[in-house]
N, C-alpha and C positions, 0 to 999 in steps of 0.2 A: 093361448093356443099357438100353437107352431106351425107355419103353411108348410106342406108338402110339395115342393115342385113339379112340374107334371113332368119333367125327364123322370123321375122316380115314379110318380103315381100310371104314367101312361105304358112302361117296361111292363109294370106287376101286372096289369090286365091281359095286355094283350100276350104275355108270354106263356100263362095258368090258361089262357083260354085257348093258344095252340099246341098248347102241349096235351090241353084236354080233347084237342079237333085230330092232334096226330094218333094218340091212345084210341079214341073209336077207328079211325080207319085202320089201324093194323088190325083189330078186332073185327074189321070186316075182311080185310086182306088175310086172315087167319081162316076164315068160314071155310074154305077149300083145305083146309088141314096144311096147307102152306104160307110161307110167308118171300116173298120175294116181288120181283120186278112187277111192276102193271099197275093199272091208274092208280088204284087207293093206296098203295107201296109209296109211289112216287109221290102223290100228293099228301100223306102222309108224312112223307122224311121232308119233302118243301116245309111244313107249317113246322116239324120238329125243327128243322135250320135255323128259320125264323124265331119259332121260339126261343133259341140259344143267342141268336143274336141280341133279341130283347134281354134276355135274360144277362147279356155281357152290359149292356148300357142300362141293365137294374144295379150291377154289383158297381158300377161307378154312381151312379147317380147315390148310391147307399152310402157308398164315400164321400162325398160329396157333405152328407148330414149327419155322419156318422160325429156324434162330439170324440173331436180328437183335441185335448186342452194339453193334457201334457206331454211328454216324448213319448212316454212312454205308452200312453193310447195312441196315438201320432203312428207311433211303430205297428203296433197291433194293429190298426184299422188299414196303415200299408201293405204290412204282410196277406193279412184276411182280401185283399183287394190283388192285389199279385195273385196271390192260391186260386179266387176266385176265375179269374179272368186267366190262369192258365187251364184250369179245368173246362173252363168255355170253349178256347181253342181246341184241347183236345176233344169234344164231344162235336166241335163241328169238322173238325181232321175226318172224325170216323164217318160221320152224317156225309159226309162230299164222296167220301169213300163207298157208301150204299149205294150213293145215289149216280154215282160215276165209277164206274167197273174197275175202268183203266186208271182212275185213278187211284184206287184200292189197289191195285196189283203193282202200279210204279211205284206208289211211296206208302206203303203200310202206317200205320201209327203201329209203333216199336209196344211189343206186349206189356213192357213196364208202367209207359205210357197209358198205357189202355185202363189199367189196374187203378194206378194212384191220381189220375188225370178226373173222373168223376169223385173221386171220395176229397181230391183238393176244391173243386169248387163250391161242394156241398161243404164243406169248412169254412170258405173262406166266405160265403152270401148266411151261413146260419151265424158267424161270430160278429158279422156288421149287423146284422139283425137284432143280435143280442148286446151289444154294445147300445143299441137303440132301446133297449128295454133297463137296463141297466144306470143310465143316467136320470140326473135331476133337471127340468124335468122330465122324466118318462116319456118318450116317444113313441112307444109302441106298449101292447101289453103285454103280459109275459105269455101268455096260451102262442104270440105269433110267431116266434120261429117254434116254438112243438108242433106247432100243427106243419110246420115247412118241413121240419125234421119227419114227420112222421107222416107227411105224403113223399117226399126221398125214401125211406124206407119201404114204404108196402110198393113205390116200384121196383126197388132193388129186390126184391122180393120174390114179386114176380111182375114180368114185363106187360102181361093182360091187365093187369092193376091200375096201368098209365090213367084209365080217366078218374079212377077216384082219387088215384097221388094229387091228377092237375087241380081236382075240386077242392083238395086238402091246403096244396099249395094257395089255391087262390082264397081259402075264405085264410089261410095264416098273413099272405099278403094283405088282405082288406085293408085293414086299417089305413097301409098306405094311399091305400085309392080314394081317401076324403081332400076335398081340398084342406082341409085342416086334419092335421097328425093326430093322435091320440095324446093326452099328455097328461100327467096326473104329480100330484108334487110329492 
């Protein structure tokens, strides 16, 4: 068996579970047919924050384990790690940007940004994920990044979706959350 570290296992928890705490409060910050400023808004985009933060020391900590033996994984697992961790920054640019007016209004995240900025991190945490499924032995099983892939999806979807995406997310992360990895020869 392969121990999982808990920079890796302790990211996956608590990111799936504040992305699933920020998805219900917009769903209650939504109840008024609006979505903007006031406590469940604000405390909403706090644990969204957080959760990206967690989620930038998951897509390291994933590097970290990711088997990188040749250059040529070596590269891949960099790249996927760069993508990653730029896509972070961008979703936390915008999150500071809800959560600070003036900060949204001084320094915009530029529309291209806005665009390619989630679809790279969502690349770059499902390709170390898969990399982890992919090697001998198996780290992960193959259902966990689909299931990663396929709570990103039904948020991009639609953004009412956020608590089943985080539920999705967190049963595709599980596996890492054992002190000991998945591993199968």
């Amino acid at each position: 068996m392969i121990t999982t570290p808990p920079h890796v296992r302790i990211p996956a928890v608590l990111a799936s579970a504040l992305l699933f705490l920020y998805g219900v409060l917009r769903l209650v910050d939504g109840l008024d047919g609006d979505h903007g400023p006031g406590p469940a808004w604000n405390l909403g985009h706090a644990f969204f924050l957080v959760a990206f933060v967690a989620l930038g020391i998951l897509t390291i900590g994933l590097r970290q384990v990711a088997p990188a033996v040749t250059v040529r994984t070596r590269l891949l697992a960099n790249l996927a790690t760069v993508a990653g961790l730029f896509g972070v920054a961008c979703f936390l640019w915008v999150i500071l940007g809800d959560l600070f007016a003036g900060l949204r209004d001084a320094a915009p995240l530029p529309d291209p940004l806005e665009m390619i900025g989630p679809i790279l991190f969502q690349l770059g945490i499902l390709t170390l994920l898969t990399m982890l499924v992919t090697t001998r032995p198996r780290r992960l099983p193959a259902w966990s990044p689909v299931l990663v892939f396929t709570g990103f999806l039904s948020i991009g979807v639609n953004l009412d979706l956020l608590p089943v995406g985080a539920l999705l997310i967190l049963a595709g992360l599980a596996p890492l959350t054992r002190t000991r990895a998945y591993a199968l020869r």
